[in-house]
C-alpha positions as CSV (number, residue, x, y, z in Angstrom):
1,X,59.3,-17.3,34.7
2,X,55.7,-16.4,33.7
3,X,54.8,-18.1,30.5
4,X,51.2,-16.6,30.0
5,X,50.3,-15.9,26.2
6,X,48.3,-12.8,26.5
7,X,47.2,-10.7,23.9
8,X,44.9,-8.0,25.0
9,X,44.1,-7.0,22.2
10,X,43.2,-9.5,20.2
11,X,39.8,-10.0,19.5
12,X,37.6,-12.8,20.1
13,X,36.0,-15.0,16.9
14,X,32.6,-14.2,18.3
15,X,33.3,-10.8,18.1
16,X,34.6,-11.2,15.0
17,X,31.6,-13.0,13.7
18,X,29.5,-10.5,14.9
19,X,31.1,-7.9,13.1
20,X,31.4,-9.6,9.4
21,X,27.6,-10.4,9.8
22,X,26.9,-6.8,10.2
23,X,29.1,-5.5,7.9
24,X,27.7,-7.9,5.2
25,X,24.1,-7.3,6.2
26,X,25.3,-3.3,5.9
27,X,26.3,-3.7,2.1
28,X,23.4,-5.8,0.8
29,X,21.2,-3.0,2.0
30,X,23.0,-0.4,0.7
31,X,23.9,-2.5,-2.9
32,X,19.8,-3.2,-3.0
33,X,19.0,0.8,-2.6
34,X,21.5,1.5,-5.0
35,X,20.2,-1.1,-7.2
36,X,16.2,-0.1,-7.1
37,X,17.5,3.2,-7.2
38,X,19.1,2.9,-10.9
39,X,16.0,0.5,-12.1
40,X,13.6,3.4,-11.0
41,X,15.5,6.1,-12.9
42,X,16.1,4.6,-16.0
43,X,12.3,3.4,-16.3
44,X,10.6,6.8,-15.4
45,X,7.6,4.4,-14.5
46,X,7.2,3.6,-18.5
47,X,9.5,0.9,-20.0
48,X,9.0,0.2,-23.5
49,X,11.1,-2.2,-25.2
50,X,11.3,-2.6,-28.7
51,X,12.3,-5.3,-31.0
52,X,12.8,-4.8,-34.9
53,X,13.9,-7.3,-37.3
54,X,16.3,-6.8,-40.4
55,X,16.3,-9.4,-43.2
56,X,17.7,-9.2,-46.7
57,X,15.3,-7.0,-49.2
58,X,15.6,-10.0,-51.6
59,X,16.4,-9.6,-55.3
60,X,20.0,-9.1,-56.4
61,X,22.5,-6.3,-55.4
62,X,23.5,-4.7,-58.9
63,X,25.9,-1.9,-59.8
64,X,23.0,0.4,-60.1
65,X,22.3,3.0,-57.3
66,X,18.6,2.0,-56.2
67,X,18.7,-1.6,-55.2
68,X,16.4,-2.6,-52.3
69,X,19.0,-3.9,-49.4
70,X,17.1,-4.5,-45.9
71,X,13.9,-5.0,-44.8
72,X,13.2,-3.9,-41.1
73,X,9.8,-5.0,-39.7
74,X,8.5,-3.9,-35.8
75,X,7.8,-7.1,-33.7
76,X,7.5,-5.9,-29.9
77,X,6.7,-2.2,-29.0
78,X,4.5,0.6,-28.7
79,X,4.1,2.7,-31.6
80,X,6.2,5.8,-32.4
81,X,5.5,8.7,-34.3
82,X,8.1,8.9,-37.8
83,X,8.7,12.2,-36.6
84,X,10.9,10.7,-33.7
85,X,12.4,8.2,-35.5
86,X,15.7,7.9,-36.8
87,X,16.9,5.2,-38.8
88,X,21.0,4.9,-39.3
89,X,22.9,2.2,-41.6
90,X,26.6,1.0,-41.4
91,X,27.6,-0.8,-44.3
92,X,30.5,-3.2,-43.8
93,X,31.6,-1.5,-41.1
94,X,31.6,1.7,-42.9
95,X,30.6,5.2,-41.3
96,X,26.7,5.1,-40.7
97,X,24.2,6.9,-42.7
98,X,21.2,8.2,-41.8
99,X,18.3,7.1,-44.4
100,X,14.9,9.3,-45.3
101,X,11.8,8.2,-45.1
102,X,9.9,8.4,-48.5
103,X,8.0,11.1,-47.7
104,X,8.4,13.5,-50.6
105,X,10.2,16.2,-48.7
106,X,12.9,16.6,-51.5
107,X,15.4,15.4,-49.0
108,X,18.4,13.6,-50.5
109,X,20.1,11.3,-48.6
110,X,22.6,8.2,-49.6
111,X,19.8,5.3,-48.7
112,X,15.6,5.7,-48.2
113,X,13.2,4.5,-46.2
114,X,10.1,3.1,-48.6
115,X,7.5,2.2,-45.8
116,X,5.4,-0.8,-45.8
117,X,2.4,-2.5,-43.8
118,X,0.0,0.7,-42.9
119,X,1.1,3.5,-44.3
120,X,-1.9,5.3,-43.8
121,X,-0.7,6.8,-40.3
122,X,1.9,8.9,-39.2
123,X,3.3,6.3,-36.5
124,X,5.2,2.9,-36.7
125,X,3.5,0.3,-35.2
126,X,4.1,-3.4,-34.8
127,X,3.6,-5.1,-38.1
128,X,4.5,-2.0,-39.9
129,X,8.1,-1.7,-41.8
130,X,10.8,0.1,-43.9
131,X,12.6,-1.3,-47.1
132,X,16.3,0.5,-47.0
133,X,17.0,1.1,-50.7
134,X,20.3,3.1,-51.9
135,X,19.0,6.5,-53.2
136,X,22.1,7.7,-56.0
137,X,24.7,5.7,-54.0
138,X,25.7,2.0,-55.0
139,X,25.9,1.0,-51.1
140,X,26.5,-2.5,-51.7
141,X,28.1,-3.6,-55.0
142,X,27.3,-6.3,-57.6
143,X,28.3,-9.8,-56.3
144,X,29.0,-8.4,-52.6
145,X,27.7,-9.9,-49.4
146,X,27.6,-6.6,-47.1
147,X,27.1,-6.6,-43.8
148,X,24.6,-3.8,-42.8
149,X,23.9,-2.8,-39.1
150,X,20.5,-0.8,-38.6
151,X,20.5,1.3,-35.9
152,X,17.3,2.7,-34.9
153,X,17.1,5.6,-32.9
154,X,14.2,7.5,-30.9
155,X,15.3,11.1,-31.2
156,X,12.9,13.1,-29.2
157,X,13.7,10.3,-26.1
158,X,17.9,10.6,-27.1
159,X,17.6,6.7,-27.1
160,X,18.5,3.4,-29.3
161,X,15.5,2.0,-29.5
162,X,17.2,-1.1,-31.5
163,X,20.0,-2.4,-33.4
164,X,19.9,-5.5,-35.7
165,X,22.3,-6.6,-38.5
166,X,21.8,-8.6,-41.5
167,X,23.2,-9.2,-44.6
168,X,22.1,-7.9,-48.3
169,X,23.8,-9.4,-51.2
């Protein structure tokens, strides 16, 4: 009787080794190309990142229609022309609402945009800010926290450029 345990096919462990190192060695180049490949085309060679901050206006939210609820202030970014900016609230959750700048245009929206810092220029810069007041709308009623999200939105770039939260009560 010939008790020999042969397996031709079976492959050795260097082999094996071998072959795991390559394969691995295969996917981290491929997974860094694919990698550097996404950071390039999301950067187009000029990241900007921008930080804004949203605090409570101050004062009391009242019944009226034209109480002063957030106060967003640039901290970190280049500056942006107001023509490219687009500044959306959600209060409590609610649907947003995009806010006008004060600029005299006769457009009538739900909330405003009464800028502060240098309003001198047609650009927002760091330092510079918006007050969100309600314009005919009571947004947050009398003796209400309300939670309002800012989204800020770069519209000639189709981008968020930011989105804080804070609350105004």
């Amino acid at each position: 009787m010939n008790n020999e345990n042969r397996n031709d096919e079976a492959v050795s462990p260097v082999i094996a080794t071998i072959l795991m190192v390559a394969i691995t060695v295969v996917l981290a180049g491929v997974l860094y190309v694919w990698a550097s490949s996404l950071a390039e085309g999301n950067t187009d060679g000029d990241l900007t990142l921008y930080v804004f901050d949203a605090e409570d206006a101050g004062g009391d939210v009242t019944t009226g229609t034209d109480d002063n609820l957030v106060r967003v202030t640039m901290t970190q970014g280049s500056a942006v022309n107001w023509a490219s900016v687009s500044v959306k609230i959600s209060v409590n959750n609610g649907a947003p609402i995009t806010c006008d700048r004060d600029s005299g245009d006769g457009v009538d929206t739900d909330c405003k945009l009464v800028e502060f810092g240098d309003s001198t220029d047609s650009e927002w810069t760091i330092g510079d800010g918006v007050t969100i007041v309600e314009n005919g709308q009571d947004l947050c009623t009398a003796g209400a926290t309300c939670g309002i999200e800012v989204t800020i939105t770069n519209v000639r770039e189709g981008n968020t450029m930011d989105e804080s939260s804070t609350v105004a009560q």
